[in-house]
C-alpha positions in Angstrom: -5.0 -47.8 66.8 -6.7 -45.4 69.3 -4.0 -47.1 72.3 -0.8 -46.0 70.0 -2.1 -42.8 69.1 -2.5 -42.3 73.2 0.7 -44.0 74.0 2.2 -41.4 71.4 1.1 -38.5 73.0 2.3 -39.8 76.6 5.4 -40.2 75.2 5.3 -36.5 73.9 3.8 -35.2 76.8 7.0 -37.0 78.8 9.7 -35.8 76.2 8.0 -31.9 77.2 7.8 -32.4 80.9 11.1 -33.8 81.2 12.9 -31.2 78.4 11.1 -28.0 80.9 12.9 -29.8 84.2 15.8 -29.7 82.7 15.6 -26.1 81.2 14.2 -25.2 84.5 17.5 -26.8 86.4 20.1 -25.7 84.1 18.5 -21.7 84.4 18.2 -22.1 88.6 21.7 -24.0 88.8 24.0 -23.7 86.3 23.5 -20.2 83.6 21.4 -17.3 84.0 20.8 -14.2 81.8 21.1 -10.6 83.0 20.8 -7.2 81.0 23.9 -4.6 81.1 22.3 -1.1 82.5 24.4 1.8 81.6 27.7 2.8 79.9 29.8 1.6 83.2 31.1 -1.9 81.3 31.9 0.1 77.3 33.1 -0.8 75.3 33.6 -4.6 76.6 29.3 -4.6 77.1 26.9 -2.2 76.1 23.9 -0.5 77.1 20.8 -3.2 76.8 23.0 -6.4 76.0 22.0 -9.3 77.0 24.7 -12.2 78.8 24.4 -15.2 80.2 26.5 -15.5 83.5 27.5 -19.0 84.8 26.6 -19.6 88.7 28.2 -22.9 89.1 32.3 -21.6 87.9 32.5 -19.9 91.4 30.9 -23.3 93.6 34.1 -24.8 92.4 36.5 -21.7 91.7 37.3 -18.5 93.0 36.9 -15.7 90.7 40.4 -14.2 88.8 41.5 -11.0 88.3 40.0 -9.8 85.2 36.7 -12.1 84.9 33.4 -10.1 84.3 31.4 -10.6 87.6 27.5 -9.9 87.8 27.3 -9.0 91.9 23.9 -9.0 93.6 22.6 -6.4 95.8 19.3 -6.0 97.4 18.0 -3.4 95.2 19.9 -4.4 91.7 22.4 -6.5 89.9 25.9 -5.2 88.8 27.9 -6.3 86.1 31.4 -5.6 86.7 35.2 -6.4 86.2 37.2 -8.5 89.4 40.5 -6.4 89.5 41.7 -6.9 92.9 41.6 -10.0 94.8 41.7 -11.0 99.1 44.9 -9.7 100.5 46.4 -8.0 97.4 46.8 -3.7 97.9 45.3 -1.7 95.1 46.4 1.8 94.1 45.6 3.9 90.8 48.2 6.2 90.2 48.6 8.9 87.4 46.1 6.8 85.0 48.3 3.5 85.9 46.5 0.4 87.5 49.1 -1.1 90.5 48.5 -4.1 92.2 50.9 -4.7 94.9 53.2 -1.8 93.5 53.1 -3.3 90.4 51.9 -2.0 87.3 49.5 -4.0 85.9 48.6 -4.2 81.8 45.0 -3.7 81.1 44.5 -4.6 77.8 40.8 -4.2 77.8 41.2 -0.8 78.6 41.2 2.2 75.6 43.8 4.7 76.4 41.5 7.2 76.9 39.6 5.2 79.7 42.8 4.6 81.8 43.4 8.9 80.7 40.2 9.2 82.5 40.9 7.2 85.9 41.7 9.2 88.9 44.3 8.7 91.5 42.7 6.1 93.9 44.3 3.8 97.6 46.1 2.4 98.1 43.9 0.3 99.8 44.0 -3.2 101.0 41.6 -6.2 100.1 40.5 -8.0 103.3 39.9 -11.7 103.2 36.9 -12.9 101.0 36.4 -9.4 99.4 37.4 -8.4 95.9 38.0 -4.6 94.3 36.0 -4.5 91.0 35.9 -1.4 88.7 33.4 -0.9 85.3 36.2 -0.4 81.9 34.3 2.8 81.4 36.2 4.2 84.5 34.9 8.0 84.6 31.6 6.9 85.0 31.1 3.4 86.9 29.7 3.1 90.1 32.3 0.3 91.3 34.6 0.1 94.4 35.8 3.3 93.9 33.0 5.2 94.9 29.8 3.9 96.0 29.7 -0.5 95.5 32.6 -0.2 97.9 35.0 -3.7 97.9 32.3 -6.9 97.4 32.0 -9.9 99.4 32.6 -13.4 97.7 29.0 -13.9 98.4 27.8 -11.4 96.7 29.5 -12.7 93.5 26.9 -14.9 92.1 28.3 -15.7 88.2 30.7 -15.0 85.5 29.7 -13.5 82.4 30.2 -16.1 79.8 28.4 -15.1 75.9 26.8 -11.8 74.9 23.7 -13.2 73.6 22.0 -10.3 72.4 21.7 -8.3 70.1 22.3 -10.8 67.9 24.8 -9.2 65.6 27.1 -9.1 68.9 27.2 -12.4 69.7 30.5 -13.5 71.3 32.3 -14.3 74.3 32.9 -11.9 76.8 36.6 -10.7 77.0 
């Protein structure tokens, strides 16, 4: 009796060591949470949510035009939207968004928000850099004005689910 009680709690003691590694691999590898600071991303992400980013889409892929990045930088993490891409010239013009003189439809923008972006380029991506901005565009700290354009390096996931608060659970658009 006293051997299949033991072999019972090796088996336990297995199923929690190997259930940790995996937790432990999947949070180092694969997702990741990180906490929106600031109004910069509203209304797509708010002050104090909580999303979990996925580091292995950009091993394999590139990030797109309108994914929601999270960019490390020595002293903090930034959560912000990829709007221009290597080699492609950006220009903001009377409140309108043109990518290689075209306009370009952001539909996760309010009307008020494009309203409140000001002129801006044209500039130029170089190779292996990208031009992100925050959908709260008077305020964000993005490539505009102070982030400057970000290295492929520095992109480290996509944000995938809002996690928290609860009540706002959903993907991130």
């Amino acid at each position: 009796m006293k051997t299949k009680k033991k072999n019972e709690w090796l088996e336990w003691g297995k199923a929690i060591i190997i259930a940790i590694l995996i937790a432990l691999f999947l949070r180092t590898f694969i997702f990741a949470t990180s906490i929106v600071e600031g109004e910069s991303m509203g209304p797509t992400l708010q002050d104090g949510e909580r999303v979990i980013f996925n580091k292995l889409v950009y091993l394999i892929d590139e990030p797109d035009r309108g994914d929601i990045v999270i960019i490390q930088r020595p002293t903090k993490n930034y959560v912000k939207r990829v709007i221009g891409l290597p080699g492609e010239t950006v220009e903001i013009k009377d409140g309108e968004l043109l990518i290689n003189g075209e306009r370009y439809i952001q539909n996760f923008l309010t009307e008020e928000a494009k309203l409140q972006t000001n002129n801006y380029g044209p500039v130029t991506i170089p190779d292996e850099n990208y031009f992100v901005m925050g959908d709260n565009r008077a305020i964000s700290k993005d490539s505009r004005n102070g982030l400057g354009l970000i290295l492929e390096s520095e992109i480290i996931g996509k944000s995938e689910i809002i996690i928290f608060p609860i009540s706002e659970w959903e993907r991130t658009k």
